[in-house]
GUTITI-78700 format. One line per 4 residues: their letters; for each residue x negated, y, z of C-alpha. Coordinates in Angstrom, 1 decimal. Example, Ala and Ser with C-alpha at 12.3 -4.5 7.8 and 13.67 -1.06 7.14 Angstrom:
BEGIN
as = -12.3,-4.5,7.8; -13.7,-1.1,7.1 $
This chain:
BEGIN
xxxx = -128.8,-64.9,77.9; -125.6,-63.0,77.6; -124.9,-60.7,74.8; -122.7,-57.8,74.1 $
xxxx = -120.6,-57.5,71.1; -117.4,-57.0,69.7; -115.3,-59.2,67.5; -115.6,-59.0,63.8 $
xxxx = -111.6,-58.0,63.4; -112.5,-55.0,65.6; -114.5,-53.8,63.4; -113.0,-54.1,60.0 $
xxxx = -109.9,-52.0,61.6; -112.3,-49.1,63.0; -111.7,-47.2,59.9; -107.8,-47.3,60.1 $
xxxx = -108.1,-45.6,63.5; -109.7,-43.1,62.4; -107.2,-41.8,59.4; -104.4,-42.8,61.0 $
xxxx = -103.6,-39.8,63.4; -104.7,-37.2,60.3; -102.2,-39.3,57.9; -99.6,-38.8,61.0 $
xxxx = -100.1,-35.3,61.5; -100.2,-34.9,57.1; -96.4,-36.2,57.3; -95.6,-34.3,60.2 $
xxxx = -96.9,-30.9,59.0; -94.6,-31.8,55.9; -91.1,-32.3,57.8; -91.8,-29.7,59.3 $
xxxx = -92.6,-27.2,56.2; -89.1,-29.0,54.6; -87.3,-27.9,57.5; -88.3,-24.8,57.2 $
xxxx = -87.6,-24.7,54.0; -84.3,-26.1,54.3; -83.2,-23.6,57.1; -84.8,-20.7,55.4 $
xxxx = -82.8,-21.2,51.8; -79.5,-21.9,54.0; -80.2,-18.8,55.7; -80.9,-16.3,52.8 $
xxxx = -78.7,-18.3,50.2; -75.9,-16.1,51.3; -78.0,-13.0,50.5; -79.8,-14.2,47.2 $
xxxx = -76.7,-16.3,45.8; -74.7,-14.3,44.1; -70.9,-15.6,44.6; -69.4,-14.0,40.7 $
xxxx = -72.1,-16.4,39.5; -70.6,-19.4,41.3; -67.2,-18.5,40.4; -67.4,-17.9,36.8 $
xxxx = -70.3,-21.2,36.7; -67.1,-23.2,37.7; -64.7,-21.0,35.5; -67.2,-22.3,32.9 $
xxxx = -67.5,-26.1,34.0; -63.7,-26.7,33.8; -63.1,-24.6,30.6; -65.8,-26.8,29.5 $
xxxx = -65.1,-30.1,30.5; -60.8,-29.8,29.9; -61.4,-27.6,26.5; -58.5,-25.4,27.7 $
xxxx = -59.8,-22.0,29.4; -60.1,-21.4,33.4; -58.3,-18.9,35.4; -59.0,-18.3,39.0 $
xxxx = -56.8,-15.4,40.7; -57.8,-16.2,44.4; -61.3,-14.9,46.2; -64.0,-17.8,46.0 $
xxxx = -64.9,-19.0,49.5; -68.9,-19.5,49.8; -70.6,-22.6,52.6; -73.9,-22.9,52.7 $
xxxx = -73.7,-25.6,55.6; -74.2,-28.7,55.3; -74.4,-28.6,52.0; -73.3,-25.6,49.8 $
xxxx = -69.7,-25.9,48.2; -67.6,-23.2,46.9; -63.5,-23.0,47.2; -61.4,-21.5,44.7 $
xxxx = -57.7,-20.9,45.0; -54.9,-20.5,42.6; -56.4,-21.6,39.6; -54.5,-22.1,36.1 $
xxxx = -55.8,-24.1,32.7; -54.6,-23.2,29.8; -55.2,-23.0,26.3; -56.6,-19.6,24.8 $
xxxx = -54.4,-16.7,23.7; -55.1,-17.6,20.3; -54.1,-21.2,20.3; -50.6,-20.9,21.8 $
xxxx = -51.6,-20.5,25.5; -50.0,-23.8,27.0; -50.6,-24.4,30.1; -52.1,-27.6,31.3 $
xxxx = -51.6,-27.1,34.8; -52.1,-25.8,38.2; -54.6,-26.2,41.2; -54.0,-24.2,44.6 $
xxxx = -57.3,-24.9,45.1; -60.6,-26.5,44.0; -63.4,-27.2,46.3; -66.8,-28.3,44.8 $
xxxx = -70.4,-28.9,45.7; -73.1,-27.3,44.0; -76.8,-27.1,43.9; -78.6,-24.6,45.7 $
xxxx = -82.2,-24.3,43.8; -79.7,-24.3,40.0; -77.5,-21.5,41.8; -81.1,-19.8,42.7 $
xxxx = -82.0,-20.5,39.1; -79.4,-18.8,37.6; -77.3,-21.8,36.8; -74.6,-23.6,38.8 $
xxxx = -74.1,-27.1,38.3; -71.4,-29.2,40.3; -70.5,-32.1,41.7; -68.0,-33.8,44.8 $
xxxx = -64.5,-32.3,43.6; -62.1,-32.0,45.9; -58.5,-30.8,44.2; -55.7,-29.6,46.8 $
xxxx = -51.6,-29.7,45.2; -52.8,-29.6,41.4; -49.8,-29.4,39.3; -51.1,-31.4,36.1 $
xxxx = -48.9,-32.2,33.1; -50.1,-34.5,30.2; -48.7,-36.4,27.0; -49.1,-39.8,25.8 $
xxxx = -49.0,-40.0,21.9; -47.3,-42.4,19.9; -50.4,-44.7,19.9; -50.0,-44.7,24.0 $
xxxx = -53.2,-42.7,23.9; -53.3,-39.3,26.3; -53.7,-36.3,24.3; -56.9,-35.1,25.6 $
xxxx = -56.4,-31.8,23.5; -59.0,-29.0,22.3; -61.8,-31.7,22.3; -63.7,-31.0,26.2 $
xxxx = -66.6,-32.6,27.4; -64.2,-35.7,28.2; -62.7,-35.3,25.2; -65.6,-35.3,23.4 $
xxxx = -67.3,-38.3,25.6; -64.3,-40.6,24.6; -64.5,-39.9,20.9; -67.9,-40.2,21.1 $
xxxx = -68.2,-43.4,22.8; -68.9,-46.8,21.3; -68.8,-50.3,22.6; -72.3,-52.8,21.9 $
xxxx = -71.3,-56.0,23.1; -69.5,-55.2,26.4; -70.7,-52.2,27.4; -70.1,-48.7,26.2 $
xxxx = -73.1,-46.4,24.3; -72.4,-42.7,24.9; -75.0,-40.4,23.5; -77.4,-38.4,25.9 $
xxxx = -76.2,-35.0,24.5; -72.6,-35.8,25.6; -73.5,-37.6,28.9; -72.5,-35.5,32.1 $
xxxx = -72.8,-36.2,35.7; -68.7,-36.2,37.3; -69.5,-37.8,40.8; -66.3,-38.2,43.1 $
xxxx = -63.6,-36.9,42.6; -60.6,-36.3,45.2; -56.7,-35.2,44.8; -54.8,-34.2,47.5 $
xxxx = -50.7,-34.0,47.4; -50.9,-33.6,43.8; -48.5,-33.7,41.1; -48.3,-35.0,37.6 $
xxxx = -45.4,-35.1,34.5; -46.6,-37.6,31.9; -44.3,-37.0,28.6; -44.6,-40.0,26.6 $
xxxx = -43.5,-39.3,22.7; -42.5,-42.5,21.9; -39.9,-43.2,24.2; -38.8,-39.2,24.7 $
xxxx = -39.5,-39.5,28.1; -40.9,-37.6,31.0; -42.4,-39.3,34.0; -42.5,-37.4,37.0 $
xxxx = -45.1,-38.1,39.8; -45.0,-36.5,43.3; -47.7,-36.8,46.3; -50.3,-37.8,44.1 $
xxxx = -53.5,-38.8,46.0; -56.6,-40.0,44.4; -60.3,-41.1,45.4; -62.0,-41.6,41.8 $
xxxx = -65.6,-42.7,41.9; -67.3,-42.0,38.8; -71.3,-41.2,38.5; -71.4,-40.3,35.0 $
xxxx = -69.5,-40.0,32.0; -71.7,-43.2,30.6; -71.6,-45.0,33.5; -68.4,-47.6,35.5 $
xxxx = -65.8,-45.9,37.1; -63.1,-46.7,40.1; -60.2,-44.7,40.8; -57.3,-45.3,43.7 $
xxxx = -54.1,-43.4,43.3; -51.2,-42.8,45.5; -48.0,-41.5,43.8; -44.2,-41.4,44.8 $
xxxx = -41.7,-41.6,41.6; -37.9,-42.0,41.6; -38.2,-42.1,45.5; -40.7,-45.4,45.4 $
xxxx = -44.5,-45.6,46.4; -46.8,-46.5,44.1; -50.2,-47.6,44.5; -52.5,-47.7,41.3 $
xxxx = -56.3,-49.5,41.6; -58.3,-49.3,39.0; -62.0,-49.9,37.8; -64.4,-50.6,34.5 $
xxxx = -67.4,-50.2,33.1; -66.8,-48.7,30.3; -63.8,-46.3,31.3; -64.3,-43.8,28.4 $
xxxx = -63.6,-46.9,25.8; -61.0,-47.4,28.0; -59.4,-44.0,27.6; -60.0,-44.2,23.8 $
xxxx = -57.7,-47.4,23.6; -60.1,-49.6,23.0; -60.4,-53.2,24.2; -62.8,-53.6,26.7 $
xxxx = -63.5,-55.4,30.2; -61.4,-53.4,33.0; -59.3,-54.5,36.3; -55.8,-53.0,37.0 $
xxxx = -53.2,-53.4,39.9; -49.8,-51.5,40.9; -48.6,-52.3,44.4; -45.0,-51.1,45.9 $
xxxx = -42.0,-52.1,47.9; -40.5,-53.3,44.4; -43.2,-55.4,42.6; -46.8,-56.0,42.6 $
xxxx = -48.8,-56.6,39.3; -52.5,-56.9,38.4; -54.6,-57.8,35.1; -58.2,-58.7,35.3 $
xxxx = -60.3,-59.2,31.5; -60.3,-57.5,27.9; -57.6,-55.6,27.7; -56.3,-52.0,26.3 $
xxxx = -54.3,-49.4,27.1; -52.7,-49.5,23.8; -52.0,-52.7,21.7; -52.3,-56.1,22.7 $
xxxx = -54.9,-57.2,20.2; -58.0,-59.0,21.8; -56.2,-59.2,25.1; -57.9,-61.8,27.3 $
xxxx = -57.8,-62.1,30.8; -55.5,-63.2,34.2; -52.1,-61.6,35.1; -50.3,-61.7,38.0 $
xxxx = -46.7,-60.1,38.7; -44.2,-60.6,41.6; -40.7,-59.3,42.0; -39.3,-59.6,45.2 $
xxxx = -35.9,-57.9,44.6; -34.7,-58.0,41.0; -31.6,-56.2,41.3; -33.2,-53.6,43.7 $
xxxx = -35.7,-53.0,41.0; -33.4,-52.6,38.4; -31.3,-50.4,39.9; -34.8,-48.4,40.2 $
xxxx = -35.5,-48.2,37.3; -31.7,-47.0,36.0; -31.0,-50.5,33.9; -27.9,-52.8,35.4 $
xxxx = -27.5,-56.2,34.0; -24.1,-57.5,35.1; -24.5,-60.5,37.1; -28.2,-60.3,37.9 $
xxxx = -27.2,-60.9,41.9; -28.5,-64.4,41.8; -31.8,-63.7,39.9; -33.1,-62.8,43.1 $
xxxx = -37.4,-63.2,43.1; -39.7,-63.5,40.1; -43.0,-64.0,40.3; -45.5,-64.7,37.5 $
xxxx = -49.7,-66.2,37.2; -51.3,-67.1,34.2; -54.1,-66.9,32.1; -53.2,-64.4,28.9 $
xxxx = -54.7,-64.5,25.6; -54.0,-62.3,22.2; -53.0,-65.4,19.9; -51.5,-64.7,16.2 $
xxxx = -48.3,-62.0,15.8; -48.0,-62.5,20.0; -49.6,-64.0,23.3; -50.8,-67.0,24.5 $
xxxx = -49.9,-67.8,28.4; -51.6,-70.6,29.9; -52.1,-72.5,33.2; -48.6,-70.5,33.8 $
xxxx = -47.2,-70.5,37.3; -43.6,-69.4,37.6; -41.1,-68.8,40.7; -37.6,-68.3,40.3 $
xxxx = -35.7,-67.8,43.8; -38.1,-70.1,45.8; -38.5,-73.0,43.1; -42.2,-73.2,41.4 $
xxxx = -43.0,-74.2,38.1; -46.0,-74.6,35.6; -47.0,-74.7,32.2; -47.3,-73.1,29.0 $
xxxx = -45.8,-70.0,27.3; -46.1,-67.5,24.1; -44.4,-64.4,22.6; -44.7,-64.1,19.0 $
xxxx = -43.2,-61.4,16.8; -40.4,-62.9,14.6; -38.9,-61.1,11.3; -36.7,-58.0,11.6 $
xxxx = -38.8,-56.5,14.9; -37.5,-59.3,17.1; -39.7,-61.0,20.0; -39.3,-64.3,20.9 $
xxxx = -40.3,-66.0,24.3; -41.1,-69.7,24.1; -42.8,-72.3,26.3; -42.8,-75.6,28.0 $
xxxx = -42.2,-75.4,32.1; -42.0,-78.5,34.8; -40.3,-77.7,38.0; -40.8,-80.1,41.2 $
xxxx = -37.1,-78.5,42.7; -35.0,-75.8,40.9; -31.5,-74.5,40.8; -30.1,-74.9,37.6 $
xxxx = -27.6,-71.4,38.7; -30.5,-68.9,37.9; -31.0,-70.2,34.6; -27.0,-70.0,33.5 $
xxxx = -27.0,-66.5,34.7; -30.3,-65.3,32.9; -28.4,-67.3,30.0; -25.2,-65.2,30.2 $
xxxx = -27.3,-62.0,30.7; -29.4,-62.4,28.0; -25.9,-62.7,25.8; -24.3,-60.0,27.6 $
xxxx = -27.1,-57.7,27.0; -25.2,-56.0,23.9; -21.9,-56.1,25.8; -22.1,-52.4,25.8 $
xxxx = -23.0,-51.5,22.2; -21.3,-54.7,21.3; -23.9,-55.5,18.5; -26.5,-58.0,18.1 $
xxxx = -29.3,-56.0,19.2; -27.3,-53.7,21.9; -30.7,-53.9,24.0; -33.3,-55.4,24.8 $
xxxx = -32.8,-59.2,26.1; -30.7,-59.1,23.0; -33.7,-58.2,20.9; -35.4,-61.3,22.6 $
xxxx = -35.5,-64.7,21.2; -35.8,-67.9,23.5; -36.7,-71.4,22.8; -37.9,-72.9,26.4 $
xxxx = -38.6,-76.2,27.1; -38.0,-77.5,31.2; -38.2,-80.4,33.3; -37.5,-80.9,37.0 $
xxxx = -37.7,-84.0,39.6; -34.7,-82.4,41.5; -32.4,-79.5,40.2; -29.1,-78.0,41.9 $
xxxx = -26.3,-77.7,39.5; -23.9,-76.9,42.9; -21.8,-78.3,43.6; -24.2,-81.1,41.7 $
xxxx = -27.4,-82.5,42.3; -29.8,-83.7,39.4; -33.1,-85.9,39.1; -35.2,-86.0,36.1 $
xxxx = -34.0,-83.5,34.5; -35.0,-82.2,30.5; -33.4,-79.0,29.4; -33.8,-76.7,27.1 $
xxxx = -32.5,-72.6,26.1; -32.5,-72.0,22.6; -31.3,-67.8,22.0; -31.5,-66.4,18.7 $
xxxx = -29.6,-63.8,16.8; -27.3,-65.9,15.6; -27.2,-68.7,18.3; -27.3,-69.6,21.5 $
xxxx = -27.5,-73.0,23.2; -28.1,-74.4,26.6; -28.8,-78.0,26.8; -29.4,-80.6,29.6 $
xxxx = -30.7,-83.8,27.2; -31.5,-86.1,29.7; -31.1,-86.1,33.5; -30.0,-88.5,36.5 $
xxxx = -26.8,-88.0,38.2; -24.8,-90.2,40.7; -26.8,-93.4,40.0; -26.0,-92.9,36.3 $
xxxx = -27.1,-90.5,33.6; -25.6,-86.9,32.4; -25.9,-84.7,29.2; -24.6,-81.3,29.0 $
xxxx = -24.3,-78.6,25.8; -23.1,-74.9,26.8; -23.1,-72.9,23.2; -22.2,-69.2,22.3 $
xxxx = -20.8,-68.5,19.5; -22.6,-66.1,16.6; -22.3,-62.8,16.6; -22.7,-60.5,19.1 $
xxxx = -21.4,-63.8,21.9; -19.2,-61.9,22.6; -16.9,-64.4,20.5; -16.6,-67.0,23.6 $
xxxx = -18.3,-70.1,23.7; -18.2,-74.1,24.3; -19.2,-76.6,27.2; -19.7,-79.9,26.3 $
xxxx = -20.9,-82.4,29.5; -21.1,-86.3,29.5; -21.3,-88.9,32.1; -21.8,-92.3,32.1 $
xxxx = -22.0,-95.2,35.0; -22.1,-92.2,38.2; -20.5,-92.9,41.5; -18.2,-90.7,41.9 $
xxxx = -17.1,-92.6,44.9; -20.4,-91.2,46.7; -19.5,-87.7,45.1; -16.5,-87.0,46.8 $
xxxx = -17.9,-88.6,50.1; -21.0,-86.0,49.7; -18.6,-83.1,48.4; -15.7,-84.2,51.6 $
xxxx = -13.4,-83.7,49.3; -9.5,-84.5,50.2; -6.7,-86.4,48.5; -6.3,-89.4,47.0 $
xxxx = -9.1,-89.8,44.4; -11.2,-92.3,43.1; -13.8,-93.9,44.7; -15.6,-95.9,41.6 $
xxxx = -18.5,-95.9,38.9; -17.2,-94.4,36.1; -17.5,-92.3,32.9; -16.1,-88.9,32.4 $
xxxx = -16.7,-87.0,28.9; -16.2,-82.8,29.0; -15.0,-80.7,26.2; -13.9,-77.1,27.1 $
xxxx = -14.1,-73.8,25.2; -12.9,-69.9,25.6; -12.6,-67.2,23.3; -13.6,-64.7,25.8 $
xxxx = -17.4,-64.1,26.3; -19.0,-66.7,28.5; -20.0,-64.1,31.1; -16.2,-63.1,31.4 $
xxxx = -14.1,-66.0,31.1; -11.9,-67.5,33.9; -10.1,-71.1,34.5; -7.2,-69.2,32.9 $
xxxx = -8.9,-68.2,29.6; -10.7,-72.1,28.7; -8.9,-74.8,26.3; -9.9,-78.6,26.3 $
xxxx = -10.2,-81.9,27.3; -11.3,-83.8,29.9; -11.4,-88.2,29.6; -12.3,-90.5,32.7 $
xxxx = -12.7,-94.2,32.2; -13.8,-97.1,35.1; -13.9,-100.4,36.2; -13.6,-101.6,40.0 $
xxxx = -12.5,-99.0,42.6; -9.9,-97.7,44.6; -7.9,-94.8,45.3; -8.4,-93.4,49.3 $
xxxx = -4.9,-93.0,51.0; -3.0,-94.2,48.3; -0.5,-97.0,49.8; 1.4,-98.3,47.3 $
xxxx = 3.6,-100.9,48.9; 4.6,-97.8,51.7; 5.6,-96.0,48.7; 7.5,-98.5,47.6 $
xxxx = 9.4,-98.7,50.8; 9.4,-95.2,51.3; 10.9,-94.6,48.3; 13.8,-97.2,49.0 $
xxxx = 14.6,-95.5,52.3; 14.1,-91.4,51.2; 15.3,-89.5,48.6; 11.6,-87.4,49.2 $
xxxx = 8.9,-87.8,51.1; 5.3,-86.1,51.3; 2.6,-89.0,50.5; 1.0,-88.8,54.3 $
xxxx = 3.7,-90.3,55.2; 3.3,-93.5,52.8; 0.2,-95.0,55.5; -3.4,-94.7,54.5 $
xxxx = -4.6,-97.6,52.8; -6.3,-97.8,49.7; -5.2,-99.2,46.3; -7.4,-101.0,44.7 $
xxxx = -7.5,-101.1,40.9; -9.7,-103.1,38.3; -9.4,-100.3,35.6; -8.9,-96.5,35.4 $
xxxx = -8.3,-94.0,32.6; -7.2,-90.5,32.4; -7.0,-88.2,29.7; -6.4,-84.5,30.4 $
xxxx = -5.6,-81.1,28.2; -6.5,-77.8,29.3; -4.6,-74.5,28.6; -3.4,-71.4,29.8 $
xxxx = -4.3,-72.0,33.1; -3.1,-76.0,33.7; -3.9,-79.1,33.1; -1.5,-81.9,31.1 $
xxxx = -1.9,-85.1,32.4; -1.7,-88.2,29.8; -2.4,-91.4,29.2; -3.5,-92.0,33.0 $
xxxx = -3.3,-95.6,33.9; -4.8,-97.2,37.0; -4.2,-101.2,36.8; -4.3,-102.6,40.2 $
xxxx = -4.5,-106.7,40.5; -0.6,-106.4,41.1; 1.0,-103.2,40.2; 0.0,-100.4,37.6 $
xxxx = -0.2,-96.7,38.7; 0.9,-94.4,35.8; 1.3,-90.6,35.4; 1.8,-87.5,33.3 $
xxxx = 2.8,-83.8,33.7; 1.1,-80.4,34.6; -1.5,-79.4,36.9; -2.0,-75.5,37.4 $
xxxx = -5.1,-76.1,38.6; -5.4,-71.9,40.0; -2.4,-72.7,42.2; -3.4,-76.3,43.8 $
xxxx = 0.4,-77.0,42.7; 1.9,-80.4,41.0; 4.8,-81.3,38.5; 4.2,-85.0,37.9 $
xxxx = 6.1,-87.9,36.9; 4.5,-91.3,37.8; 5.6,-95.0,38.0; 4.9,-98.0,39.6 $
xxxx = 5.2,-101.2,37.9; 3.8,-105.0,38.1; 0.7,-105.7,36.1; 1.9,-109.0,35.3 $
xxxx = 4.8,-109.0,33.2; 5.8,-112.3,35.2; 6.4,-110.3,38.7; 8.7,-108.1,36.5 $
xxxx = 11.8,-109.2,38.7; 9.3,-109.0,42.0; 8.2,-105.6,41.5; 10.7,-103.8,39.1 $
xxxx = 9.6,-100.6,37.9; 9.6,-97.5,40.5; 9.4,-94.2,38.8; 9.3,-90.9,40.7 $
xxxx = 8.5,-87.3,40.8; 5.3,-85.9,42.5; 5.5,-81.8,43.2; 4.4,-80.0,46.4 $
xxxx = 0.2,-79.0,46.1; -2.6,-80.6,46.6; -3.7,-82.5,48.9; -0.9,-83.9,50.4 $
xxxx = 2.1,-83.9,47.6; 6.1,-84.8,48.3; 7.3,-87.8,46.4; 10.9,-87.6,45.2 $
xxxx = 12.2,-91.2,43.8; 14.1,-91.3,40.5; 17.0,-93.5,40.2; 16.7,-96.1,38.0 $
xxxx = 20.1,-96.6,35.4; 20.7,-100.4,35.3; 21.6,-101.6,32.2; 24.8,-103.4,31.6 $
xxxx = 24.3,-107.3,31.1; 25.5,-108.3,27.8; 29.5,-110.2,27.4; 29.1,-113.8,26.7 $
x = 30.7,-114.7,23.0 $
């Protein structure tokens, strides 16, 4: 027996197909009485919305929210599609008649949205700015705070704000809705009291994002100053602490051609204090951005790219850098750094920084600049790297020192007021070991300065192969001690201007293209002869020493002795070392006392220049033999 009869699921949703198409048609009748709505308001707003009312409700909104009063010259310009706005045109805020009427600025025009059913009310209320060419001038205080004067609703919001925790509290009576807010080819003069100084922005563009006065805020601007391009970012969550100078949570980056910089953490717009956070900074063109920003630093050329990452903390009387990561030209370093406030308003910059490669050239200029920084006022604290104190700790695996190369390298810069040292205390050079000491002397270093260097056990048979340099020199492991100084300023001073002393010592070597037996017949067969012409061997010593005196411009030659297993090389007279010329006197004698008769002494005269010298005999007087008794 069959039977008829529907599933049990059919029946439990019989009741939904019944309301459905009435629940449909319910939602359907209601679009439609919006659109209607909607269409019919657009329609008669122009007729019921009374334009003086918009007008003077935004005359009202900015003399309310800037504290200074509105004035709009130009005819308001009413859209009631898509959404009402109103445009205003040649609009000036200034203070009131009776308060000095200063005037804050200048739009050409302002365009706004507004709400249709508060215009129908009576009321206008705003929101979507859009500013074309305003002409805006502020000042920053001598607490770097802008002086948001005549206490507006901003004005009023930022004194009126407090921070719980990380956030900021504003109170519901002072709370406003802003909404975006857009600049177009704006301009802005910032005159900051504490430096006396106007800064002048052109082509200002901004897209600001901002909800509420109590709520986060983001803001990209667009300016053009001294003939560079700027680009500011900018966001927090509590922007009216912010703009009260208070230290708060808040992200910040510039961008141009010249530098790039950002800051992410607690920080403020006016003191240091409970600054926590991440910076970044790159320079790609030092010299370029100097020249910018007006300064020049003599000698900065070789400072070439600066780039700076590190973790920043407020520590006592200064900052606290860590997990530092520095470039200078190409060469990376990392590690730790501080600035502290020292006595009489003086910074100071210390720090502890490990390089893998570096050149050492960068670090002797920023040396000399940092003394040459009061050049021009030719005091101590003639500006400002002379107001800055260094004590920096370095190492590298490989540094340049051209024409030298290092390995191992510990250095140090220690700058104060009253002194200023540069010191290499332990490094590896040629196989052996070097130590170097450049020192300023007190006073404005402008005094001249000293260069102490020492070397023990290099090849400087290897250096001169590396460095191809010509002539006979030696080619041994040997020891060479440094002491030079100049009365002129270190950043000044030429060959011509240093005094000092230079000592070489060695054991087993030779001298390239120094033939001493050729000279020996050479000098038997011509009265003068240029030393290429005395063959190309080598003559080989067991011991070398020199001792040499520098001043005005030369070197004197004494003491040199090079012992050879037969004959002795010695020499004396002046170098000027600026002209590559010679005026030596020089002998050639047996080592052993025994070959006396063998070898009898050969002096002669060496002049010509360098490289390749003439060699002029000198006759030697024979003594008369004694008369028998």
């Amino acid at each position: 027996m069959s039977t008829s009869r529907q599933p049990k699921w059919r029946k439990k949703m019989a009741p939904v197909s019944r309301w459905l198409p009435g629940i449909t048609r319910l939602a359907t009748l209601l679009l439609l009485i919006s659109a209607v709505i909607f269409v019919a308001l657009r329609v008669a707003a122009p007729f019921v919305v009374s334009t003086g009312m918009v007008r003077s409700g935004i005359e009202d909104a900015l003399s309310r929210w800037t504290g200074y009063k509105a004035e709009i010259k130009g005819s308001p310009e009413l859209e009631f599609w898509p959404t009402p706005r109103i445009t205003l045109h040649q609009i000036a805020i200034r203070q009131p008649p009776n308060a000095g009427n200063k005037l804050l600025g200048t739009i050409d025009s302002l365009s706004a949205d507004f709400s249709l059913i508060e215009a129908l009310r009576g009321h206008a209320s705003f929101h979507e700015f859009h500013l074309l060419r305003p002409n805006l001038s502020l000042t920053r205080d001598q607490q770097g705070l802008i002086d948001w004067t005549y206490a507006g609703q901003l004005a009023k919001a930022i004194d009126g704000a407090h921070q719980d925790g990380n956030a900021q509290v504003l109170d519901r009576k002072l709370d406003a809705e802003v909404g975006a807010i857009t600049v177009e080819d704006g301009t802005l003069n910032v005159t900051d009291l504490a430096t006396s100084k106007t800064y002048h922005f052109e082509g200002v563009t901004a897209d600001i994002n901002w909800p509420r006065l109590s709520s986060g805020m983001s803001a990209v601007l667009i300016a053009r100053t001294a003939g560079q391009d700027l680009k500011l970012d900018f966001s927090s969550r509590n922007p009216l602490l912010v703009f009260g100078g208070k230290t708060t949570e808040l992200k910040a980056s510039l961008a141009s051609n010249l530098v790039t910089a950002s800051f992410s953490g607690l920080g403020s717009i006016t003191n240091l204090t409970g600054l926590s956070g991440n910076i970044s900074a790159t320079i790609g063109d030092m010299p370029a951005l100097l020249a910018w920003s007006g300064k020049s630093i003599p000698g900065i050329e070789s400072l070439k790219s600066f780039s700076i990452s590190s973790d920043v903390l407020s520590a006592a009387n200064g900052l606290r850098f860590n997990n530092v990561t520095l470039g200078l030209n190409g060469a990376t370093a990392t590690g730790v750094m501080d600035i502290s406030s020292v006595r009489n308003n003086r910074a100071k910059l210390g720090g502890t920084l490990a390089f893998d490669t570096m050149n050492l050239k960068p670090f002797f200029d920023a040396f000399a600049l940092r003394l040459a920084a009061g050049e021009e006022t030719a005091t101590p604290d003639g500006g400002p790297l002379q107001r800055l104190d260094l004590d920096l700790r370095f190492s590298a695996k490989e540094m340049q020192l051209a024409p030298f190369n290092l390995s191992d390298v510990g250095a140090s810069v220690i700058v104060s007021s009253n002194e200023a040292k540069f010191d290499i205390g332990d490094s590896q050079f040629e196989g052996g070991t070097m130590l170097a000491h450049l020192e300023a002397t007190r006073g404005d270093f402008d005094g001249g300065g000293k260069l102490q260097m020492s070397i023990r056990g290099a090849d400087f048979g290897a250096l001169v192969e590396r460095l191809q340099l010509k002539g006979p020199l030696p080619l041994t492991t040997g020891s060479l001690d440094l002491n030079l100084k100049t009365a002129k300023p270190l950043w000044t001073a030429g060959l011509g201007d240093v005094t000092g002393q230079l000592t070489f010592h060695a054991g087993t070597g030779s001298i390239a293209n120094l033939d001493v037996e050729a000279i020996r017949n050479q000098s038997a067969q011509q009265k003068f002869f240029p030393l290429s012409a005395a063959g190309d061997h080598s003559f080989p010593f067991t011991e070398a020493q020199l001792t040499a005196n520098f001043s005005a411009g030369s070197a004197e030659l004494e003491d040199v002795s090079i012992k050879g297993a037969v004959e002795t090389l010695t020499l004396s007279g002046i170098i000027p070392y600026e002209s590559n010329g010679l005026a030596l006197s020089g002998s050639l004698q047996a080592t052993d006392d025994t070959r006396a008769a063998e070898l009898p002494l050969l002096p002669f005269f060496i002049g010509g220049s360098w490289p390749n010298p003439v060699i002029s005999p000198v006759p030697v007087l024979t003594q008369p033999a004694p008369s028998a008794q």
